[in-house]
C-alpha positions in Angstrom: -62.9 -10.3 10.1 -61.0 -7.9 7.9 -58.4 -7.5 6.0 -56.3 -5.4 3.5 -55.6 -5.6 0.1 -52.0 -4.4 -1.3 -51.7 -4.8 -4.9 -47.8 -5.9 -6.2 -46.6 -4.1 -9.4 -43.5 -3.4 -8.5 -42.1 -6.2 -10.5 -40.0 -5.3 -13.4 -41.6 -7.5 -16.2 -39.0 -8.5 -17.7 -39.8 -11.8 -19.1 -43.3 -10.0 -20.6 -41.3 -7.1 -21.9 -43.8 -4.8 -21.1 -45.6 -3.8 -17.8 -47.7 -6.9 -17.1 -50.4 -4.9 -15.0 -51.7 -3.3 -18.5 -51.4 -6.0 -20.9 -54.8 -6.9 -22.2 -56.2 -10.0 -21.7 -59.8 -10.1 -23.4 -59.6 -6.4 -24.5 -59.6 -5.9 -20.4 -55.7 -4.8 -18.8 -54.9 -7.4 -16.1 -55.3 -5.3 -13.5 -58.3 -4.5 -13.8 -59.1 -8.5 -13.8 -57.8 -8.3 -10.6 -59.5 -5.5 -9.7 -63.0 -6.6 -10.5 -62.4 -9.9 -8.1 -60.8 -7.7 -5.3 -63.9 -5.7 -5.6 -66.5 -8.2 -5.7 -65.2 -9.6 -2.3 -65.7 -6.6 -1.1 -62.8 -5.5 0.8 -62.7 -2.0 2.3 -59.0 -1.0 2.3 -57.3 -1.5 -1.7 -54.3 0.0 -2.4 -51.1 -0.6 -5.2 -47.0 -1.1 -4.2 -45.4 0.2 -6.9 -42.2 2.8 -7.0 -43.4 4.1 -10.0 -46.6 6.6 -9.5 -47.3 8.2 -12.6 -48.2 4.6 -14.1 -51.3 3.8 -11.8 -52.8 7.2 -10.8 -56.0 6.3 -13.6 -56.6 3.6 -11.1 -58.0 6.1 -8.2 -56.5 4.1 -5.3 -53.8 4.9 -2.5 -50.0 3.8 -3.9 -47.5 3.4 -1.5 -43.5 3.2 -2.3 -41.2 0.3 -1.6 -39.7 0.8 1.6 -36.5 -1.5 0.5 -35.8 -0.9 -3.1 -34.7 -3.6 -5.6 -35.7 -6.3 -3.0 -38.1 -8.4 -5.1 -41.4 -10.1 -3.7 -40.0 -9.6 -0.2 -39.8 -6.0 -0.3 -43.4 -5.8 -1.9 -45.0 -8.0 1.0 -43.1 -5.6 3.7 -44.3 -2.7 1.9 -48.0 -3.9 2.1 -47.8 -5.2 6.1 -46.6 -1.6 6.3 -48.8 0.3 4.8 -52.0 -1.9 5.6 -54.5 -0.5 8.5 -55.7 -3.8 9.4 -53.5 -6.4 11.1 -54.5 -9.1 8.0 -52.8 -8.1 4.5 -53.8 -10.1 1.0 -50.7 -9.5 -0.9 -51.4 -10.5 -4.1 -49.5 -10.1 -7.5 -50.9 -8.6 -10.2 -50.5 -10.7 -12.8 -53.4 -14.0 -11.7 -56.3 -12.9 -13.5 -58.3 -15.6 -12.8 -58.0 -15.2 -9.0 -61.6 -15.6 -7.9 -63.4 -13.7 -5.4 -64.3 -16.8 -2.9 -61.1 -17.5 -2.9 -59.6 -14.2 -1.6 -62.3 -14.3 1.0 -62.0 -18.2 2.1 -58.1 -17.0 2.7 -59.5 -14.0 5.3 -61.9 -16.5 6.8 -59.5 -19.4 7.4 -57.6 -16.6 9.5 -56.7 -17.2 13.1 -54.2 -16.3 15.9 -52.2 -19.0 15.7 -50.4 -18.7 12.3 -48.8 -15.9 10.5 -49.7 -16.5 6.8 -52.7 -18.6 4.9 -51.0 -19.6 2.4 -52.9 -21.1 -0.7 -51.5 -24.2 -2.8 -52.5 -25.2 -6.2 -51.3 -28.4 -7.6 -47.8 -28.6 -5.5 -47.2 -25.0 -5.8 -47.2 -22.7 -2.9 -48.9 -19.3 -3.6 -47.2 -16.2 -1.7 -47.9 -13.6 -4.1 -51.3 -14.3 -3.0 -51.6 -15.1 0.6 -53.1 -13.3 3.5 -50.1 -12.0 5.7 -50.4 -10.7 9.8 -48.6 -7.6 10.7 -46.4 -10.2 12.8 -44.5 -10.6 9.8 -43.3 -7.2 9.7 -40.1 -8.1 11.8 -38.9 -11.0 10.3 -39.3 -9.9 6.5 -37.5 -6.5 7.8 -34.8 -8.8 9.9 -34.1 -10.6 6.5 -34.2 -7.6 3.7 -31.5 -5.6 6.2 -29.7 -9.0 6.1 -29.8 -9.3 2.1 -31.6 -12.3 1.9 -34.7 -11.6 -0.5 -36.1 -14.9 -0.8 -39.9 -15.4 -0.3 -39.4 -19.3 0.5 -37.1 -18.0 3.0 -39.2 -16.2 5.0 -41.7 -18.6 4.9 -39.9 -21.0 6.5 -40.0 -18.7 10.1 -43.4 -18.7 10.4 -46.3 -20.0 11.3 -47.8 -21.3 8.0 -51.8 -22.3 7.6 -51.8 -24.2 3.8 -55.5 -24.0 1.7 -55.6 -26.6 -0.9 -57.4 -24.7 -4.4 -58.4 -27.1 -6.4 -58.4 -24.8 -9.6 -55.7 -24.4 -11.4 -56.6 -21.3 -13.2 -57.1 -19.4 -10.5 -53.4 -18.6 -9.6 -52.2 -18.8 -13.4 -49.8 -16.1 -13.9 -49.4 -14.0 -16.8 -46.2 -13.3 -16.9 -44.6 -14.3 -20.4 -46.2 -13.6 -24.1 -46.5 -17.4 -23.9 -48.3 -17.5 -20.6 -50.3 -14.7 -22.1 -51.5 -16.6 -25.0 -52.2 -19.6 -22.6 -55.0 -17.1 -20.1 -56.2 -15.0 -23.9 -57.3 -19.0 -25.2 -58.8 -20.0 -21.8 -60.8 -16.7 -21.5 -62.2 -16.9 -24.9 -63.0 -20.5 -23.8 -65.0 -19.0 -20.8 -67.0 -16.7 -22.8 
């Protein structure tokens, strides 16, 4: 089976203070972390969510706009179902560089017709900024962004869920403060 890849960076950073896709970690920008994980699982159709262009053209992959602006996560994932030429869509943030590549392909495999999302869980945290999505989604995440409701949890709760227990708690670490940052640059140096 196949999927899609849609890459977030639409987020606005704000608790990094900088764009979190192009912070290094290891002399290497996190995207490109990301990147090299998407890559080795070899999926076929890649491409970046972001309203703003000019920042990700070095990266040489399609980029597709927000379709509801200033939405959050929510918008992102609708922007990715939209967008996505298979009826599976990883949406998947792109601050976790230490997602691994078996993990983005047990998600596709674990697949099915009966649910709507495989949703990873790490400790007790649900992962949606890096779950596998159907195209049945579409409706309700556009049903609640016209309605003003932007939260993730919320949509979640309307469909048909499928949870995948990681047992590694790196791999959905987010980078998204200076401290958080320090926390991944000490476990990397760690790894190599």
């Amino acid at each position: 089976m196949t999927a899609s890849v849609a890459i977030l960076v639409g987020g606005k950073s704000s608790r990094m203070g900088r764009d979190k896709a192009w912070v290094d970690l290891g002399g290497i920008p996190l995207i490109h972390h990301l990147l090299f994980a998407i890559h080795k699982a070899e999926f076929d159709d890649i491409f970046l969510v972001t309203n703003q262009r000019s920042k990700y053209d070095s990266l040489d992959l399609p980029i597709h706009p927000d379709s509801f602006i200033n939405c959050g996560a929510l918008g992102g994932i609708e922007s990715a179902l939209t967008h996505s030429k298979h009826d599976w869509t990883l949406a998947v943030a792109c601050d976790i560089p230490f997602i691994r590549p078996d993990v983005l392909n047990l998600l596709v495999k674990s697949s099915h017709d009966n649910i709507d999302v495989v949703l990873p869980v790490a400790g007790e945290m649900t992962q949606p900024l890096c779950a596998l999505y159907h195209k049945r989604c579409l409706d309700v995440a556009r049903a609640q962004l016209n309605a003003g409701q932007y939260k993730v949890r919320d949509f979640l709760q309307k469909l048909r869920l499928m949870l995948i227990t990681i047992n590694d708690p790196w791999c959905f670490f987010n980078v998204n403060t200076p401290q958080a940052l320090a926390e991944a640059e000490a476990y990397w140096q760690g790894r190599t």
